[in-house]
N, C-alpha and C positions, 0 to 999 in steps of 0.2 A: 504494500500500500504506500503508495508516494505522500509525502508529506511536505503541505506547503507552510515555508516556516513562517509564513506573517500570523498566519491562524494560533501559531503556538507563542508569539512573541510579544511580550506586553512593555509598557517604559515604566521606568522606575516612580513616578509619580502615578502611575492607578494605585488601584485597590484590589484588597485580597479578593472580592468580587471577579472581579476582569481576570483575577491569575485561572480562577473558576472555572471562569469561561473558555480562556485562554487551551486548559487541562482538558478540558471536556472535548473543545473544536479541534483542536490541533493533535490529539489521538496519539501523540508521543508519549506522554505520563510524563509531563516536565516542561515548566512554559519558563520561558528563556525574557531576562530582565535585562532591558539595555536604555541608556543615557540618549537627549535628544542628538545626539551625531552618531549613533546606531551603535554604541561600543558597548560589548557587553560586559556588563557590571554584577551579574548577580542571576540566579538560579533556581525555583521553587518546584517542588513537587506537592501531590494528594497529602503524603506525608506531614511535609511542612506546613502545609495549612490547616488540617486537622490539629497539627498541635499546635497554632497559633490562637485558633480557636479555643480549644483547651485550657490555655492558659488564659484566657476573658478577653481575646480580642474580636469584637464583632465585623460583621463579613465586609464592613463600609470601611475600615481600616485604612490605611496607610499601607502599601506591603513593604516598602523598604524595611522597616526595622526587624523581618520577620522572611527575608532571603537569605539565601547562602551568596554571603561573596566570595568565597573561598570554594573555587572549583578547578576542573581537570578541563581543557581543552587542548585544540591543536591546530596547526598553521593550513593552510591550502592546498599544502603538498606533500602532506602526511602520510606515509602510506599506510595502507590496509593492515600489513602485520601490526605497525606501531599501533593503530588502532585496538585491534584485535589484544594486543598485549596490555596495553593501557584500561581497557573493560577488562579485561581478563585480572587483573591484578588490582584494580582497586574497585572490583564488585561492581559495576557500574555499566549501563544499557544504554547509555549514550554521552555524547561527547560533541558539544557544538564546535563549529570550524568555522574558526576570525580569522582577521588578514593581518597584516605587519602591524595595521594601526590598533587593532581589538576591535574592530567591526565585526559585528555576526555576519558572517556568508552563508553558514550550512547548519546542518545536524547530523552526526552521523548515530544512526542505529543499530542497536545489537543487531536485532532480526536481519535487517539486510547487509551487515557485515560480513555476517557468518555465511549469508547465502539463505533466500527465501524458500526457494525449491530444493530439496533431498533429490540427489540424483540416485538412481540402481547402483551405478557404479560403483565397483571394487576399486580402492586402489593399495598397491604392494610397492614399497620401498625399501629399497635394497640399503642395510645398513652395518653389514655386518663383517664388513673388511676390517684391512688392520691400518692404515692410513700411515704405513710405514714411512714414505717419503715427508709426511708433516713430522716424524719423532725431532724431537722427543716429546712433543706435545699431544700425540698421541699415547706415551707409554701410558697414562693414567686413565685417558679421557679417551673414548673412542671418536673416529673423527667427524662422523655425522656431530656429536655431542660438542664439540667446539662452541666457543660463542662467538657470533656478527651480532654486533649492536646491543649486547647486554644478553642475549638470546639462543641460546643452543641452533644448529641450523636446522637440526633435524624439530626442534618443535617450529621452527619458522615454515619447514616444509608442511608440516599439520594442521596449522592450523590455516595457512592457505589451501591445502584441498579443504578445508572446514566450509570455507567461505566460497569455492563453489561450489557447495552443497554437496560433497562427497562424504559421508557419516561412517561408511565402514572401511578402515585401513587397517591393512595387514602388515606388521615392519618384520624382514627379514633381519636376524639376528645372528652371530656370532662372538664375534672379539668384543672383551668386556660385556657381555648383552644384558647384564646386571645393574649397568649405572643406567641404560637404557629402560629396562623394566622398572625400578625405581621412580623414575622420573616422570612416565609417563601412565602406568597403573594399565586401568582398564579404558582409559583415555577419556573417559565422563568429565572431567575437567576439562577437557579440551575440544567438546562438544563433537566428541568422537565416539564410535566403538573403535578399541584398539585391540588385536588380537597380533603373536605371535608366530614368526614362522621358523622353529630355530633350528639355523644348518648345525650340522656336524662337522663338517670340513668348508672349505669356498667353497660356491657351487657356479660362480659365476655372476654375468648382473641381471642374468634371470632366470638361472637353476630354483629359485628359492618358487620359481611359480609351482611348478609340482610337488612342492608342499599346502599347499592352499586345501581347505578342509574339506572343502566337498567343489565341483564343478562347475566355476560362472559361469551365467546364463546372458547375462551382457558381455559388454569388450570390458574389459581390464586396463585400468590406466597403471603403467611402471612406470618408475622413476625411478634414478639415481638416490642416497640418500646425503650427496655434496654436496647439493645445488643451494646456491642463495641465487633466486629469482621470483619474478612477479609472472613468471608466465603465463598466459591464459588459458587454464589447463581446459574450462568450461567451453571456449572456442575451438581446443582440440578434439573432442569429446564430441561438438555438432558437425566438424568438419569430418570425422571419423565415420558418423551416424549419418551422413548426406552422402556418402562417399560408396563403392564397391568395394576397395581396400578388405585385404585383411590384417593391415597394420598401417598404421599412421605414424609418422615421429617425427617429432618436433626438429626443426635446423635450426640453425642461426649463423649469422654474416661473420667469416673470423676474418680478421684484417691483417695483416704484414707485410713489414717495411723492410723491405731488404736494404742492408746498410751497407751497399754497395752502389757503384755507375754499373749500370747492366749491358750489354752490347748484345745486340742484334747482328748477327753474319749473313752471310749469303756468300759459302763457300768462304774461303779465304777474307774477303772483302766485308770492312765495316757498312753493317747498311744504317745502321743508325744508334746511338747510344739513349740509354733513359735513366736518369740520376738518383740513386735512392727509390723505384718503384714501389708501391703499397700493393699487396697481393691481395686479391680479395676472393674467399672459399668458403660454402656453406658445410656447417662439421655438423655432427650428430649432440643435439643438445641433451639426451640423456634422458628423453621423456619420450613414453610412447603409450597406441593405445591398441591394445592388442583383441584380436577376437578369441569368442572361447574355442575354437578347433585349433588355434595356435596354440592356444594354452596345454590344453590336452594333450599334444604334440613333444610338449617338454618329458625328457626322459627324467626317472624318477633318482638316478644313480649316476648321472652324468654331471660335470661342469656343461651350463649353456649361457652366453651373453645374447644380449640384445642385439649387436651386429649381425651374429651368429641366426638367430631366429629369421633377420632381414634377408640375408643370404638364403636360408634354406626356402624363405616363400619365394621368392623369384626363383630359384632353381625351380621352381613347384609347379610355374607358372603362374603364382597368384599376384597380386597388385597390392604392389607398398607404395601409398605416395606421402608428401612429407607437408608440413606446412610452415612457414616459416615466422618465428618469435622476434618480436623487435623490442619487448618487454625488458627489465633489465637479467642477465643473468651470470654468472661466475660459476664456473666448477671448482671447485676447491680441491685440486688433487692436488696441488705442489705448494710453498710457501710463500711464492711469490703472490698464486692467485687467495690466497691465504687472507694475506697484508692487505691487497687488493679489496676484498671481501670486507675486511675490517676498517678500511678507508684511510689506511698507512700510506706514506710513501714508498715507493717501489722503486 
């Protein structure tokens, strides 16, 4: 349900009346208190007017002395996890959005945070490598379990399938898979079900599928579990669902610069030189969307990756096509992409 925020928005000289109205029209459960140049100054909910009442104030009031001006918002270009993380951590279902000045622009809501629609969708994240090339910071921590921005990645990857309404994810588990269960439980905290898939040896970056407990009946979204990005997992998912494919995966634009003058021949003879070139190649961004007769397909006793699965369906004849993410994204397999990740200099 779209929510227009004049309906929920009152200025600091009405009355606890108007906040009323404000609560009732505006169908957030929270009318947003701002000064006559639109800056928000203060916060009320059902709650807080009931107990202003409470304590003998009648409904013609004054509301200023009986707002929260102490509240949680966020900038314009906030992302969805920091949202997510921010309700998540201080109990809270929404969060309005001001500009540089503290103008109210927006509101953001739990419900449409998390994602309004519950998709079918399974999705499995492969988390159970040993992220050797990050040690030593992996010797303790496994390396999905790292933090960007305060935040383990692998809960950054969950609760973005959360928000596009993916509710049941399976995490492939090995090295350490303890600080991992720990942390994430049965996943009801994280507006998941969270179920285990735990190797005994690698099995690859999609061996872990023929553990899965009983047989999807939709395609399966896989992913990596190093990924810090915003990608649109829910636009892979309809392009997957529009499509013949019986796999979909995500690309993305990898760029380099070769730190060289390049020369062009033609036999013997310079045909032309080009200084420093920027090479531009679509790589495998580590996200796909699999159907269940691929699924099925996975050996129960084998290593199998995702490459792997791509190869065997074109060998098959079947049709893999890719779609391509402009969202932000980093794989975190090396220390550089690491720092990167964490918005260090590199």
């Amino acid at each position: 349900m779209k929510i227009e925020l004049q309906n929920c928005t009152v200025t600091r000289d009405q009355r606890l009346r108007d906040v009323m109205v404000a609560l009732d029209r505006g169908s957030a459960e929270i009318a947003l208190i701002v000064d006559a140049a639109g800056v928000l100054v203060g916060l009320m909910t059902d709650g807080d007017v009931r107990r202003a009442l409470l304590a003998g104030a009648v409904i013609d009031a004054p509301l200023e002395p009986h707002m929260k001006k102490t509240f949680t918002s966020v900038g314009q270009n906030a992302a969805r996890a920091e949202v997510v993380d921010l309700m998540q951590a201080r109990t809270i279902a929404q969060i309005p959005i001001v500009d540089a000045a503290g103008r109210l622009t927006g509101l953001h809501l739990l419900r449409d945070v998390i994602g309004a629609e519950e998709r079918e969708n399974w999705a499995v994240v492969m988390a159970g490598g040993r992220g050797t090339r990050l040690a030593p910071l992996t010797d303790q921590t496994p390396k999905p379990m790292l933090r960007v921005a305060g935040r383990p990645i692998l809960e950054r990857i969950v609760l973005h399938l959360v928000s596009h309404g993916i509710r049941r994810v399976f995490i492939a588990i090995n090295y350490l898979s303890e600080v991992i269960v720990e942390h994430f439980g049965d996943g009801s905290q994280f507006g998941a079900r969270i179920e285990y898939l735990r190797e005994q040896r690698a099995l690859g970056t999609a061996g872990a599928l023929a553990l899965l407990p009983a047989p999807p009946t939709v395609p399966v979204l896989l992913m990596n579990g190093d990924l810090v990005t915003q990608a649109d997992v829910g636009a892979l998912l309809q392009f997957h669902a529009s499509g013949d494919q019986t796999i979909s995966v995500a690309v993305r634009k990898y760029f380099h610069t070769v730190p060289f003058g390049c020369v062009q021949l033609d036999g013997d003879r310079v045909a032309s030189l080009e200084e420093k070139p920027t090479m531009t190649r679509l790589v495998n961004a580590g996200i796909y969307v699999i159907d269940p007769e691929v699924v099925a397909r996975v050996p129960a006793d084998g290593e199998t990756t995702g490459p792997g699965l791509i190869e065997a369906a074109i060998a098959a004849g079947q049709t893999v096509r890719a779609l391509e993410i402009e969202d932000d994204w980093i794989d975190v397999g090396q220390k550089e992409q690491f720092r990167r990740a964490r918005g260090e200099q590199v």
